[in-house]
C-alpha positions in Angstrom: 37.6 0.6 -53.0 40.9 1.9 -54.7 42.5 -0.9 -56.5 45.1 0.9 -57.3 43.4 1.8 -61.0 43.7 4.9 -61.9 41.1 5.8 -65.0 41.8 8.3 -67.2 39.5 10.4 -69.0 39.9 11.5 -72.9 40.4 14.8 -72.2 43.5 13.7 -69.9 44.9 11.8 -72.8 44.0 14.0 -76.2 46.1 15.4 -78.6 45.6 19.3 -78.8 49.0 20.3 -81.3 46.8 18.7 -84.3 46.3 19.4 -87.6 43.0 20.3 -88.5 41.7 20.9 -92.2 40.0 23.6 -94.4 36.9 22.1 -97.3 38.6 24.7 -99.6 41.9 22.3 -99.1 42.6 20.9 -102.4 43.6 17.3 -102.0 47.3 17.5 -103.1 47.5 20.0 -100.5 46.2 17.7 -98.1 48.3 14.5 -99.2 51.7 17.5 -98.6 50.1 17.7 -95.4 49.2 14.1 -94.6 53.1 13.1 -95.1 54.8 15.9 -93.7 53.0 15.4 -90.1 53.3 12.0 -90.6 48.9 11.3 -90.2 46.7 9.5 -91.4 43.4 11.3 -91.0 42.1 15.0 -89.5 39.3 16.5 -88.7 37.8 19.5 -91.1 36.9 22.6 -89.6 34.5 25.5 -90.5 36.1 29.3 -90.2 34.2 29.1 -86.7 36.3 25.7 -85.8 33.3 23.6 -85.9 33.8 19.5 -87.0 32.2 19.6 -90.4 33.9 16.3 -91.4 36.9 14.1 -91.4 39.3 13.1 -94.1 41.6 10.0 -94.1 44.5 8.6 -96.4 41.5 6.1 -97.4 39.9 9.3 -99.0 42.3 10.7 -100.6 44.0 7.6 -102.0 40.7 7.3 -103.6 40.0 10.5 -105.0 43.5 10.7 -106.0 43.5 6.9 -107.8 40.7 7.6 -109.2 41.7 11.2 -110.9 45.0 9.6 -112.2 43.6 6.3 -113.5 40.7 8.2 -115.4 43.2 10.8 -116.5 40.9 13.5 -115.1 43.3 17.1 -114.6 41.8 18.3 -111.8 42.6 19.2 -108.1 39.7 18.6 -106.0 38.6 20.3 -103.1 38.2 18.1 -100.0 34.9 19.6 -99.0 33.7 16.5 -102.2 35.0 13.9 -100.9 35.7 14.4 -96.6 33.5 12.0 -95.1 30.5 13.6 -93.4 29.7 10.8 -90.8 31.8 12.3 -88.1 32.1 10.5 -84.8 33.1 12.5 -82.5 34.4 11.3 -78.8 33.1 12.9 -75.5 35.9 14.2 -73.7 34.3 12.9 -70.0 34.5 9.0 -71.4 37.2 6.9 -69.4 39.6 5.2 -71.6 37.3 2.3 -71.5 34.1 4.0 -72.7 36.7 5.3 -75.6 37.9 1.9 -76.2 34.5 0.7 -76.5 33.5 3.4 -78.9 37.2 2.9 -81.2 35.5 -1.0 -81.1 32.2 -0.7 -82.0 33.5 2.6 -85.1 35.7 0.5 -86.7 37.7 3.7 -86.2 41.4 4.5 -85.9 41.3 8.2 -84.5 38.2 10.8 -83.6 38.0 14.5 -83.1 37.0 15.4 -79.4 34.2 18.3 -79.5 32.9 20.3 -77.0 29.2 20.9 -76.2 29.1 23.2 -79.4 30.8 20.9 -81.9 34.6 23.3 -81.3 37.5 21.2 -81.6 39.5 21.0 -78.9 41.8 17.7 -79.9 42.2 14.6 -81.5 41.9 10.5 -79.9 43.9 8.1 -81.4 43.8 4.3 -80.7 47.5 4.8 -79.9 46.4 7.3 -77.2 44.5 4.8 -76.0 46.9 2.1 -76.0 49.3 3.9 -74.3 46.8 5.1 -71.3 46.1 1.1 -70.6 49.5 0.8 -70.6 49.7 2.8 -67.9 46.7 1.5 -66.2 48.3 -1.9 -66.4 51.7 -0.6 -65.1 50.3 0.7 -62.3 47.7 -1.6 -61.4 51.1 -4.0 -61.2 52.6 -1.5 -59.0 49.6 -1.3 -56.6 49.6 -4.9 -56.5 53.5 -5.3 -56.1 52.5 -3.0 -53.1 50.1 -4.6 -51.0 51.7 -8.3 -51.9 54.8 -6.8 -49.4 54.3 -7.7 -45.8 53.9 -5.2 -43.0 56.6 -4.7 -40.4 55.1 -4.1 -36.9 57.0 -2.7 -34.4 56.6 -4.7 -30.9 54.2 -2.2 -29.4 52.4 -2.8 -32.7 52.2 -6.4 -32.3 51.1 -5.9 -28.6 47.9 -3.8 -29.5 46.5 -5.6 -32.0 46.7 -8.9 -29.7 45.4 -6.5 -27.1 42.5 -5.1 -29.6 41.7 -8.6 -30.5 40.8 -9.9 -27.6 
C-alpha cells in the first residue's frame, strides 16, 4: 500500500561534481583544496579512479599539527596518512539503509562505488537529511490529501446506497 512515502535510493540523491584526490597530493595542496571547495573530506582515487582511501580535515589537521609543532620541514604526501578503512555506500540502499549505515560508521560522508570499486559520487549526511526532509514533506502532503473529504455527485451517492444494499 502507497502511503504516500516516496523512498529514495542513494544513487537518486549523490553528489557526482566532487572532488576526488590523488596519494601523490601533498597535504598543503590538499588543505588549498579542502577550503576552496569548502569540504571536509574526499575520497582518493588510483589513475584508474578506484577508492584507494579517504582523507578528512581530521587527517590533515593531524599531520599538519604535528609537522609544525615538531618543527619537521616537510610536505607530506597524503598517500601516509589517508585513511585506508574506506566505507563505501551501495548506491541501491534507500535513504534509510544509508541512514543506518552514517549511524552505525560514526561517519559524516562516504564515497558511492560501483561493483568494481569506480567512483561515481559522494553521500553526505546532509544529503541524507535533506532526502527525509522530503520524505517528511510529502508524507504530510499525502496525508493533508486523503484527510479532505470526497465530494459525490448525487448519482454518486445513489450507487453506492444502491451497491450497498
Amino acid at each position: 500500500m502507497n502511503r504516500g512515502l516516496n523512498i529514495p535510493k542513494v544513487k537518486e540523491i549523490l553528489t557526482t561534481k566532487i572532488v576526488a584526490l590523488q596519494p601523490h597530493f601533498s597535504i598543503v595542496d590538499v588543505i588549498k583544496i579542502f577550503n576552496e571547495y569548502r569540504i571536509s573530506s574526499a575520497p582518493v582515487i588510483n589513475d584508474s579512479n578506484e577508492v584507494i582511501g579517504y582523507l578528512s580535515e581530521s587527517d590533515s589537521i593531524k599531520s599538519l599539527g604535528n609537522s609544525l609543532f615538531f618543527d619537521e620541514q616537510r610536505n607530506q604526501t597524503i598517500d601516509l596518512i589517508m585513511s585506508l578503512d574506506v566505507f563505501p555506500a551501495n548506491p541501491e540502499w534507500d535513504i534509510f539503509e544509508l541512514d543506518n549505515f552514517f549511524l552505525s560508521k560514526a561517519i559524516r560522508s562516504a564515497p558511492v562505488v560501483d561493483t568494481h570499486n569506480h567512483l561515481i559520487g559522494v553521500i553526505t549526511r546532509r544529503d541524507a537529511l535533506k532526502a527525509l526532509e522530503k520524505i517528511v514533506t510529502d508524507r504530510a502532503d499525502y496525508k493533508r490529501q486523503i484527510k479532505e473529504p470526497i465530494q459525490l455527485s448525487e448519482s454518486q451517492r445513489i450507487k453506492v446506497i444502491i451497491n450497498n444494499r
